[in-house]
N, C-alpha and C positions, 0 to 999 in steps of 0.2 A: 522578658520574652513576649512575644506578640505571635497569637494563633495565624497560621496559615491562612488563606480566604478558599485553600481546594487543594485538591490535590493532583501533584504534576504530575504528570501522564509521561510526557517527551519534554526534551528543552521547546519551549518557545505554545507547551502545548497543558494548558491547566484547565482542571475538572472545578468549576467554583463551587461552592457550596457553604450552607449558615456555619457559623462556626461553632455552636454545639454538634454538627454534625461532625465539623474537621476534629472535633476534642473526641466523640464518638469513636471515630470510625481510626484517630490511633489507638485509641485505647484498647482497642480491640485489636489492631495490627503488630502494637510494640512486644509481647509477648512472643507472639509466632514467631516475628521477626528474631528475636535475641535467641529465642531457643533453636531453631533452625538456622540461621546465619550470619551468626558470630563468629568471629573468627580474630581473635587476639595477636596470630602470628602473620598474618597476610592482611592489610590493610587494603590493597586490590579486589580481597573478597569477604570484606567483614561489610558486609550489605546494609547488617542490623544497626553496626554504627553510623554507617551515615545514613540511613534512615533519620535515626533519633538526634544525632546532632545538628542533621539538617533540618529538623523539625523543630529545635531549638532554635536555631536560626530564621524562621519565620517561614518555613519550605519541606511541605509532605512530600516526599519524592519517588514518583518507580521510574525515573526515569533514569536513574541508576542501575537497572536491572538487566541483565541480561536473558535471552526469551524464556530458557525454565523458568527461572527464578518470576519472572515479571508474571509467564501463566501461571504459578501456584497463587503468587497475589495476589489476581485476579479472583481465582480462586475464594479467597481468604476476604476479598470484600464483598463478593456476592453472598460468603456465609452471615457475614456481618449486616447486610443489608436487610437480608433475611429475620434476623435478630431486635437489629434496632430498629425502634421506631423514629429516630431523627432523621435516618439514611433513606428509610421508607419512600418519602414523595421523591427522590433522585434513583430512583433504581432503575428504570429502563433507559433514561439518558447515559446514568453513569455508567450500564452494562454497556452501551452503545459504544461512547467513547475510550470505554478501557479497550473491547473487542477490534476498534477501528486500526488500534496501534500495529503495524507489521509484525512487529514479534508478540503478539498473541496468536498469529498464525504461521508463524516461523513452527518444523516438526522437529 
């Protein structure tokens, strides 16, 4: 497996970041994620799994998310940011470009 280099945002649209921060900031996301939206019989909305198996795959992704889902994340790394101190020097950029996505201000 080989860590991500940031985290997607949109296709074609990646937040970079060190990669203790990308090991950070799932580690802190994979929890939420499974407990909140998992879903074993609907693969369309088991979000958690491909979160993590795309994260296996070399790829942090919201860009699987639809706008609830993607605002709680948002969410969920601004706590994180808060938190850790890896995430720390990227936090008003990466507030920047999570906020910039259209569905963070989809109602």
């Amino acid at each position: 497996m080989s860590v991500p280099f940031g985290l997607t945002i949109s296709n074609g649209n990646c937040f970079d970041m060190s990669r203790a921060a990308v090991v950070d900031l799932y580690d802190y996301l994979e929890p939420l994620f499974m407990d909140n939206w998992r879903d074993d019989n609907n693969p369309d909305k088991d979000y958690a799994g491909c979160f993590t198996g795309m994260f296996f795959g070399s790829i942090m992704p919201f860009s699987h998310l639809p706008s609830a889902e993607y605002r709680q994340a948002c969410q969920w790394v601004d706590e994180a940011v808060d938190k850790l101190d890896s995430l720390k020097p990227y936090k008003s950029d990466l507030t920047a470009a999570l906020q910039a996505d259209p569905r963070y201000k989809t109602a």
